[in-house]
C-alpha positions, 0 to 999 in steps of 0.5 A: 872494519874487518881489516881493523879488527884483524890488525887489532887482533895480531896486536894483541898476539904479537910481542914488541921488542921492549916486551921481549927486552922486559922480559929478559930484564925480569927474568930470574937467569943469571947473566949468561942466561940473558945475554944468551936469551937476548942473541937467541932473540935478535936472530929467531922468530917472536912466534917461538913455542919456548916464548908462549909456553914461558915468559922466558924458559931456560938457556939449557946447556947440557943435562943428564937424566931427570936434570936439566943445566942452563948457561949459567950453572943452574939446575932444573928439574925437568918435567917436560922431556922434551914433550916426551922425547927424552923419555929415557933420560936426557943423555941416555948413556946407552943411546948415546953409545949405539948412536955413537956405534951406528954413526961410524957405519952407516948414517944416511941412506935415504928414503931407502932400506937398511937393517936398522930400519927393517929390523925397527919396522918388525918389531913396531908390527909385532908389538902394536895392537892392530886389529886382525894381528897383520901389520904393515908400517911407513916411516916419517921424520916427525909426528905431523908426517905421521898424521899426514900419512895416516889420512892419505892413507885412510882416504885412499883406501876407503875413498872416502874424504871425511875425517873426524877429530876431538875438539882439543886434540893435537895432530900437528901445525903443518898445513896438512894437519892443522885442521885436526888440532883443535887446540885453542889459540892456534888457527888464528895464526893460519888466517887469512888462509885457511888449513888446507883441509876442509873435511874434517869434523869435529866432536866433544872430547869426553872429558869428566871433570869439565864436561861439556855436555855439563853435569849429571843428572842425579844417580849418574856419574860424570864418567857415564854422562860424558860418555853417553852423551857423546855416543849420542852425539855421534849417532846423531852425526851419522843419522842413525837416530830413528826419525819420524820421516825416515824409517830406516836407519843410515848406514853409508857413511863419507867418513874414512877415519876417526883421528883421536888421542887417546888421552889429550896431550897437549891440550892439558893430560886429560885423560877421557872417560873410560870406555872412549876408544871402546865406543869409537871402536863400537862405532868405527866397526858399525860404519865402515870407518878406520879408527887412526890412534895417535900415540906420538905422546902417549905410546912408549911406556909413558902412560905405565903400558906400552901403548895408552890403547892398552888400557883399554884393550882395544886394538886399532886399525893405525897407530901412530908414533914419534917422539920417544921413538927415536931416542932424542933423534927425528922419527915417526911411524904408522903401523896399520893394518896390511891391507891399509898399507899394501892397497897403494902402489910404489912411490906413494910416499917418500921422505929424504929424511924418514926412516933415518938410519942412526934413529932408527938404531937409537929407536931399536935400542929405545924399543929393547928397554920399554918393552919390558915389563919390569921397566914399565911396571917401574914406571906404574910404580914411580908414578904412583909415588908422584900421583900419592904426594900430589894427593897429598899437597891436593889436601892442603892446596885447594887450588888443585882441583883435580889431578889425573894421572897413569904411570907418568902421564900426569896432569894437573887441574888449578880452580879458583873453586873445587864446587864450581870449578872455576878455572884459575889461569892466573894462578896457574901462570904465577905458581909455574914462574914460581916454580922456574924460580924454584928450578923446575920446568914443565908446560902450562896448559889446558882449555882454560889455561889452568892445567899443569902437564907433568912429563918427567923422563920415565927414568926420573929418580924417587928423590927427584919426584920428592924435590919437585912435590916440595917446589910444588908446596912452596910455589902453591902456598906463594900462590896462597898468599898471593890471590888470598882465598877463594 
């Protein structure tokens, strides 16, 4: 009987190959596109994120800046950057030059010390808000190495074994890490073996619009209620609530760390109640735990500060980043406190590829341009012109329930009704095949399948943001028309 639910389960998950020979049949891509698609699809594995996120995404030959050009000639705008990555442009002239420049030097050192890498690593520590103003940091090529040396490092030098999370988060898909992605859908492909890291728990991201403590008493407001209900729930965690059994409170804890975004990427752009890091802050400093903030989507001017923890002006005791780091390039790094860094001993970690020399020259070129404060506040600027037009389509669009947004970290909410707010995944898949169309790409996702996340390079042009608010009106009203009023 389990074995026949468990086979009955991959069925659904998996795709046959007439699926995958439909979908590029309905496919809205020229010829070269589907031919390419199908040479892509006789060779790869059926498990790739491009076939989840997409009936079928684009065969993207080259691009420049905000636009991306497929196979066959055809522009897109592009609202995803590489999940962050691109986040100076696709085809950044500059970077492209210094990794040009880098690459008739030096392109491969090893695990091993070079200028680029010493020089990166100065800066990452100057700029990085670690608590007590010392900071140490360790290399890695992706942003999964990052997490994973985050914890190693968090366990060894606490010597403690648990790690805390946020139901929804993101840390990776490797076996180090998977335990700490909450996203839904993912560990079912990691049966019948489980993540190899059992000592981690979990608790409720504090997320207003769909609070999963459920809504306000009367007199408070859903930012308040979620956030004071999750502190009680911590406090319930670590039993210092005051029983009638116990007369004093616990204050020894097997908690090394808590691991959080500080907004929820890929789980939808979701930004928390405000306060969340300050009260994990509040509760990191009661018991002796490390707070790990993991900015490998959020850091780098994404958010209109350098870092998302800015917003809240909390300083960490690791910060983790990858992604925009290295320019399109592989390359991650942990920047933490000294002591944290300097408590193990040489060959604690290695990595033939971290700390690459041609991304970290691309990295020290990305650092120079988003560190400015007249590039970041360009960015804030940018972002408030898009979040003002989305506003303005939420006004005509009853299917756009809820939008959150800072600087270009955007995200979308689609309800079937702004009173309940019943989530609208159908809506949400055909208004982003609409958009595809249309010529536009960004991802689909959410808890319910319903949240658009809106990701443009942070060089994105005023009238590019116009175009893609006039594909969102047309896709929106398509999708009026389609499933009628709610």
């Amino acid at each position: 009987m389990f074995d026949g639910r468990l086979e009955e389960q991959r069925k659904r998950l998996r795709l046959t190959p007439e699926e995958v020979d439909r979908r590029i049949a309905e496919s809205p891509f020229g010829e070269r596109g589907k031919e390419w698609a199908r040479r892509w699809l006789a060779v790869e594995s059926y498990g790739q994120v491009g076939l989840a996120l997409f009936k079928l995404p684009p065969i993207v030959e080259r691009a420049e800046n905000d636009i991306l050009i497929d196979v066959d000639g055809k522009e897109y705008i592009d609202l995803l950057a590489g999940f962050s990555v691109s986040a100076l442009g696709q085809c950044n002239p500059e970077l492209a030059e210094t990794i040009g420049a880098q690459a008739r030097k030096l392109v491969h050192y090893f695990d091993l010390p070079h200028p680029e890498r010493i020089e990166l690593a100065e800066r990452l520590a100057e700029i990085t808000p670690i608590k007590g103003g010392k900071a140490r940091v360790v290399f890695g090529v992706t942003g999964a190495d990052a997490v994973e040396l985050a914890v190693r490092a968090a366990r060894y030098y606490t010597g403690r074994p648990f790690i805390l999370t946020a139901f929804g988060d993101y840390h990776g898909v490797t076996y180090g890490t998977m335990s700490l992605t909450g996203k839904g859908g993912m560990w079912a492909y990691f049966y019948p073996i489980p993540p190899q890291d059992t000592a981690v728990g979990y608790f409720p991201f504090p997320y207003p619009y769909q609070c999963p403590f459920g809504r306000p008493p009367a007199g408070k407001s859903e930012e308040e209620w979620c956030l004071e209900r999750l502190e009680e729930y911590l406090e319930y965690f670590f039993g210092s609530k005051e029983s009638p059994y116990r007369e004093v409170k616990n204050d020894i804890t097997n908690v090394a760390a808590f691991v959080v975004e500080p907004f929820q990427s890929s789980a939808g752009y979701i930004i928390p109640s405000p306060g969340y890091l300050k009260l994990l802050r509040r509760i990191a400093d009661k018991y002796g735990i490390l707070l790990i903030v993991d900015e490998i989507q959020t850091g780098l001017g994404r958010t209109g500060r350098l870092w998302a923890t800015e917003w809240e002006g909390v300083e960490v005791d690791m910060l983790l980043t990858s992604k925009a780091l290295g320019g399109g390039l592989p390359l991650s790094a942990v920047v933490a406190r000294a002591e944290i860094l300097e408590s193990w001993g040489p060959g604690a970690h290695v990595s033939t590829q971290a700390g690459n020399v041609l991304a970290c020259a691309a990295a020290n070129r990305v650092l120079e341009v988003v560190t400015r404060e007249d590039f970041l506040a360009e960015v804030r600027r940018k972002g408030e012109r898009f979040y003002r037009g989305l506003v303005e389509l939420q006004s005509r669009h009853p299917l756009l329930g809820h939008i959150n947004a800072r600087g270009l970290y955007i995200g979308l909410e689609l309800v079937r009704d702004r009173e309940t707010r019943e989530p609208a995944p159908e809506e949400a898949a055909f208004i982003l095949d609409e958009c595809v169309k249309a010529g536009m790409v960004f991802e689909k996702g959410g808890y319910f399948h319903n949240r658009f996340q809106l990701i443009p390079p942070l060089t994105i042009r005023e009238s590019t943001i116009d175009r893609a608010l006039e594909i969102f009106d047309e896709a929106f009203t398509a999708a009026e028309k389609r499933f009628g009023p709610r």
